[in-house]
C-alpha positions as CSV (number, residue, x, y, z in Angstrom):
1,X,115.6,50.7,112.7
2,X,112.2,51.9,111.8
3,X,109.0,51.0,114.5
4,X,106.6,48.6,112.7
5,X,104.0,51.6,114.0
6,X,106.2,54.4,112.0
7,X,104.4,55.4,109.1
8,X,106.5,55.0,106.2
9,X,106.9,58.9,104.0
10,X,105.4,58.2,100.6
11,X,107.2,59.9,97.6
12,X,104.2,62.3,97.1
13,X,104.7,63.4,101.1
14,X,108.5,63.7,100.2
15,X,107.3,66.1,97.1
16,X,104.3,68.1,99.4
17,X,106.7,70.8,100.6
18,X,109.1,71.8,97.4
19,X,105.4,71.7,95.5
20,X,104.2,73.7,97.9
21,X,106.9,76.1,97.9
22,X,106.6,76.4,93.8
23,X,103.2,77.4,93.9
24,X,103.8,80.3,96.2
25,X,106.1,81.6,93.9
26,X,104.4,81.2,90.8
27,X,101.3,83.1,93.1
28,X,103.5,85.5,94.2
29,X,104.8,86.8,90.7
30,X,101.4,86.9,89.8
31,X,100.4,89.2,92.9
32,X,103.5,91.3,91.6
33,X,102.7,91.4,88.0
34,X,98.9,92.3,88.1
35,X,97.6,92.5,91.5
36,X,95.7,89.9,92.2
37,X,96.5,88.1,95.5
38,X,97.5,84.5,93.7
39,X,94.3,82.3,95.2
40,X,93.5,81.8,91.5
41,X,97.0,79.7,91.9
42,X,96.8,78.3,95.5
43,X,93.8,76.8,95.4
44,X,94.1,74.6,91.9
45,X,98.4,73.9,93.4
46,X,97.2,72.8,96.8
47,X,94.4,70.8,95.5
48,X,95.9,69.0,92.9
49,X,99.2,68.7,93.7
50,X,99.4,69.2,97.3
51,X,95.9,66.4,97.5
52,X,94.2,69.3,99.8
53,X,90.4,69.1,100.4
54,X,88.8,71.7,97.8
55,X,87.3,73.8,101.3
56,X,90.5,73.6,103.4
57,X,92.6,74.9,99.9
58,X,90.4,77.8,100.0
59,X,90.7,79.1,103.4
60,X,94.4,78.0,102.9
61,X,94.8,79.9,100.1
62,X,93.4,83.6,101.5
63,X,95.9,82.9,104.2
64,X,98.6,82.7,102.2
65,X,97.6,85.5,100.0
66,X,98.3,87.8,103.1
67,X,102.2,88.2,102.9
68,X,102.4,88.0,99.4
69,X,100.0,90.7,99.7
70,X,101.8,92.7,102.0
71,X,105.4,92.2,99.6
72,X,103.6,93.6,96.3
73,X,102.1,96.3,98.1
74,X,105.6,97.6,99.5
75,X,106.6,97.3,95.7
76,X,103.9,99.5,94.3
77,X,103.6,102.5,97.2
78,X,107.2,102.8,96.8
79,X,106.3,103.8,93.1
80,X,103.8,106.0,94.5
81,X,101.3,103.5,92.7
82,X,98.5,103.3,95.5
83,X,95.2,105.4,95.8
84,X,94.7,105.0,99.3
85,X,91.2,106.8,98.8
86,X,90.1,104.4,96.5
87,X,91.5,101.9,98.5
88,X,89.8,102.8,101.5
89,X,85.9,102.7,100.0
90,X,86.7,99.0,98.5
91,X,88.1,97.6,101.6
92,X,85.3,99.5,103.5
93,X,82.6,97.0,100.5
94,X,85.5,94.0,101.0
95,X,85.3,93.6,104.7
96,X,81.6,93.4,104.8
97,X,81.9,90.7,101.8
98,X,84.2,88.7,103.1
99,X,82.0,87.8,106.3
100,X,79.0,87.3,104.0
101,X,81.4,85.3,101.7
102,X,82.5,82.8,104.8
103,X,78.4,82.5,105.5
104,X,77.5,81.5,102.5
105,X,80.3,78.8,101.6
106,X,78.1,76.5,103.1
107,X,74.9,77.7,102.0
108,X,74.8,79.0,98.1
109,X,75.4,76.4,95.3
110,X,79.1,76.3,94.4
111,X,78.5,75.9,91.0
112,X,76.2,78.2,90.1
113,X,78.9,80.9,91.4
114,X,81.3,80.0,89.7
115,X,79.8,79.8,86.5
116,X,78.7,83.1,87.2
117,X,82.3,84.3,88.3
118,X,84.1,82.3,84.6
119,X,81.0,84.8,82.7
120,X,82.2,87.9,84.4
121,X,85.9,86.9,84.2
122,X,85.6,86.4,80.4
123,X,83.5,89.6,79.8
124,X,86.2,91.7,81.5
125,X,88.8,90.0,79.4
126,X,87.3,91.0,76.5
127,X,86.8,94.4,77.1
128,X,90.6,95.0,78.4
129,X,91.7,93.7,75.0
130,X,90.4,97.1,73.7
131,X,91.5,100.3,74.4
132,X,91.1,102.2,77.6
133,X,91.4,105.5,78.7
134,X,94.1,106.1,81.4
135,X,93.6,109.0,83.7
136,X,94.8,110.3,87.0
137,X,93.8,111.0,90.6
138,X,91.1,112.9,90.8
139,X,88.0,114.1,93.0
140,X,85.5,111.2,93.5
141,X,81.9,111.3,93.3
142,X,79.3,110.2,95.2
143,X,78.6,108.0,92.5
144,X,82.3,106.7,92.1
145,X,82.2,105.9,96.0
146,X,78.8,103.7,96.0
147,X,80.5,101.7,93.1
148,X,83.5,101.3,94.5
149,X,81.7,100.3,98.0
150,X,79.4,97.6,95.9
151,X,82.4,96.4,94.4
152,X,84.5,96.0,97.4
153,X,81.2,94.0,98.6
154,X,81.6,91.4,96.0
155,X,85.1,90.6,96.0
156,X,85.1,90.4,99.7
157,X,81.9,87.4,98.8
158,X,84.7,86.3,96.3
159,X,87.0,85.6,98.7
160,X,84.7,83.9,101.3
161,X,83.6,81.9,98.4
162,X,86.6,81.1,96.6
163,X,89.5,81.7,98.2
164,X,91.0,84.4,96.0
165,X,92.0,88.2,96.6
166,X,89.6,89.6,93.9
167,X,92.3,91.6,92.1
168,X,90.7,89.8,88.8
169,X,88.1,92.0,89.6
170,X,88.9,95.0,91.4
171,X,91.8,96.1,89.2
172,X,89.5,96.0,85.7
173,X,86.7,98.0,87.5
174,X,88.9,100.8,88.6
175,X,90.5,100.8,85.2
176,X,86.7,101.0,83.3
177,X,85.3,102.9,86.0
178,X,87.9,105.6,87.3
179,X,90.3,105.4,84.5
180,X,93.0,104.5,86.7
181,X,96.4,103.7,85.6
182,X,97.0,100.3,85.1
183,X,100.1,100.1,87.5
184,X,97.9,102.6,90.0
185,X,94.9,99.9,90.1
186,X,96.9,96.7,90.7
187,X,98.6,98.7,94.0
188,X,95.7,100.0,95.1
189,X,94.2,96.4,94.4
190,X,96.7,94.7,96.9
191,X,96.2,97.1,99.9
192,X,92.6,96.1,99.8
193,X,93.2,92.6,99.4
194,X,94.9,92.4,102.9
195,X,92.4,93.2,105.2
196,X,90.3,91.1,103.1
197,X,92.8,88.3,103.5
198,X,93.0,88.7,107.2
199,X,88.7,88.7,107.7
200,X,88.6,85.8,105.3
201,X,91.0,84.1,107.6
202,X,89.7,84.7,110.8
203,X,86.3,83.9,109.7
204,X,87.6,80.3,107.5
205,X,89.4,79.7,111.1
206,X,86.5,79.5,113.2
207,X,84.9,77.1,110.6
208,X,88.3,74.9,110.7
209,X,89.0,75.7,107.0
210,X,92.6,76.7,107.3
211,X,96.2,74.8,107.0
212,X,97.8,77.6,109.0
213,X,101.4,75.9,107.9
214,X,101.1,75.1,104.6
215,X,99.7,79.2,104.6
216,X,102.7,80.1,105.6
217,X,105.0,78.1,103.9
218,X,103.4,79.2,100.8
219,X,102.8,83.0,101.6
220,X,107.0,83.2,102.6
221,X,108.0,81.3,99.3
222,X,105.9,83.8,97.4
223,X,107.4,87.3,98.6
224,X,110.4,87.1,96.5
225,X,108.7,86.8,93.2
226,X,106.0,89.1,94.7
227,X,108.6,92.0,94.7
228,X,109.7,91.1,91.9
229,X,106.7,91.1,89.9
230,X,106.1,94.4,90.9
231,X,109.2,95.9,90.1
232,X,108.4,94.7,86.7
233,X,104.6,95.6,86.1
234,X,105.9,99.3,87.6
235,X,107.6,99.5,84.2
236,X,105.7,98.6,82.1
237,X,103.2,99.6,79.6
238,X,99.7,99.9,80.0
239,X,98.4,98.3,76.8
240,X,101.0,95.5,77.3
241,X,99.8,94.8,80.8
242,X,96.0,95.0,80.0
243,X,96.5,92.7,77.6
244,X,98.2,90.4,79.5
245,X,95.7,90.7,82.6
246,X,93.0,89.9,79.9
247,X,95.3,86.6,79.1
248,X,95.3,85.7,82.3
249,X,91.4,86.4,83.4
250,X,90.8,84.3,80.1
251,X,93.0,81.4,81.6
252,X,91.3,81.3,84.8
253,X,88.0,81.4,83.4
254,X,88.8,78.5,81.3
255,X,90.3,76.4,84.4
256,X,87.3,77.3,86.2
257,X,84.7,76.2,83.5
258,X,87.1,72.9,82.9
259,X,86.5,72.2,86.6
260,X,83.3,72.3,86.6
261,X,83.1,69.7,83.9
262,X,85.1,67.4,85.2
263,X,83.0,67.9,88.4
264,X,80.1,66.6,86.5
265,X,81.5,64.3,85.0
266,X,82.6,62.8,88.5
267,X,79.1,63.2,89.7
268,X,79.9,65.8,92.4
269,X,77.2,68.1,93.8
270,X,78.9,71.6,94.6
C-alpha cells in the first residue's frame, strides 16, 4: 500500500534515466567522431528532455564530458593521433579560461555570447567546407604558441560559459592554423578538454551548478559510442570529416540562434 505522503513517479520521472542515458551516447559518438566533448548535446538533452535548469545543465554537462573525454582520447593516442605539445599550450590558455569562464556566468550577458559564439561557429563552418592543407608535426613558433595559448583561453571561457568542451573550436583552429591532420586535431582536442572539464567542474561545484549523478550517469552511457566514434573518425578521410564537422558546427549554430529566439519570444533576459 502506498503512504498518502509517497509521492507518486510521473511518467516523465519514469523516462528521466533511459533519456538521460540516450543522450550520453549520442554525446559520446560525437566526442569520438570529431572531438568535441558532447556539451553541445548535454546541455539542449538535459534541458529539454531531462526538465534541467539551463545553469545546473551546464555545469552538468562539463562533468559529464570528463569520461567521455577520457574514452575518445584512449581511442586516438592509440592511433598515435595526439600532439601532446600542442596539447599542452591549449590546456595551459584552457585552464586559465575556464576560471574566468565560471566568473563570468553570472556577470556577462548570455545572449550577447552566444550570438557571438553561433557567428564564429558559422564562419568556421564555412571555411572547412573548402579545402585545407594537411600537414605534419612540426617545430612550433613563438607565434604558433601565443595562438594556441589565446585559444586555449577562449574555450576554457567557453566552457565556463556554456558548458561545452570547445572542440568546435579548437579542432578548426589547429586545422587553419597548424595544418594539422584532421584525425591529429580532434585527439589532441580531447586531451585538452579534460582538464578543462575537471576546472570547469570544480569551479561550477563551488557555485552549486552541478547534478554530480545525472554527470555520471550520462558520462558512463557515453564511453561506448565514445570509442567507437573514434575508431571510426581514425579511418576516415579528411575531406569527408571536415565536411562533416562543418555540418555539424552549422547545426549547432542554428540550435543556438533558434534558442535565442524562442528566448525572446518567451521574454527571458539572459
Amino acid at each position: 500500500m502506498r503512504s498518502r505522503h509517497s509521492k507518486p513517479t510521473t511518467s516523465s520521472e519514469a523516462a528521466t534515466f533511459p533519456t538521460v542515458v540516450l543522450v550520453g551516447m549520442a554525446a559520446g559518438f560525437l566526442s569520438g567522431m570529431f572531438g568535441v566533448g558532447g556539451g553541445i548535446l548535454i546541455v539542449p538533452g538535459l534541458v529539454l528532455v531531462a526538465k534541467m535548469d539551463q545553469r545546473i545543465a551546464h555545469g552538468t554537462s562539463l562533468a559529464a564530458v570528463l569520461p567521455i573525454s577520457v574514452a575518445s582520447l584512449m581511442t586516438y593516442w592509440s592511433h598515435d593521433h595526439v600532439d601532446w605539445r600542442v596539447g599542452l599550450c591549449l590546456a595551459t590558455g584552457a585552464l586559465v579560461g575556464a576560471i574566468l569562464g565560471t566568473k563570468l556566468l553570472n556577470v556577462l550577458p548570455h545572449r550577447t555570447l552566444t550570438v557571438a559564439f553561433a557567428g564564429i561557429l558559422l564562419l568556421t563552418a564555412i571555411r572547412l567546407f573548402l579545402p585545407i592543407e594537411s600537414g605534419t608535426r612540426g617545430i612550433l613558433t613563438i607565434g604558433n604558441i601565443v595562438a594556441l595559448i589565446a585559444i586555449g583561453v577562449a574555450t576554457g571561457i567557453l566552457a565556463g560559459l556554456l558548458g561545452v568542451g570547445g572542440g568546435v573550436i579548437m579542432v578548426p583552429a589547429m586545422m587553419m592554423l597548424l595544418h594539422l591532420p584532421s584525425a591529429m586535431a580532434k585527439g589532441t582536442s580531447v586531451l585538452v578538454i579534460i582538464p578543462t572539464s575537471l576546472m570547469g567542474t570544480y569551479r561550477n561545484r563551488t557555485k552549486k551548478n552541478v547534478d554530480l549523478r545525472a554527470a555520471t550517469a550520462v558520462g558512463l552511457s557515453g564511453i561506448p559510442s565514445a570509442i567507437v566514434g573514434g575508431w571510426i573518425s581514425a579511418r576516415m578521410s579528411d575531406t569527408v570529416s571536415n565536411v562533416l564537422f562543418a555540418s555539424l558546427l552549422l547545426v549547432v549554430a542554428i540550435r543556438l540562434v533558434r534558442q535565442i529566439r524562442s528566448d525572446d519570444k518567451a521574454g527571458i533576459v539572459h
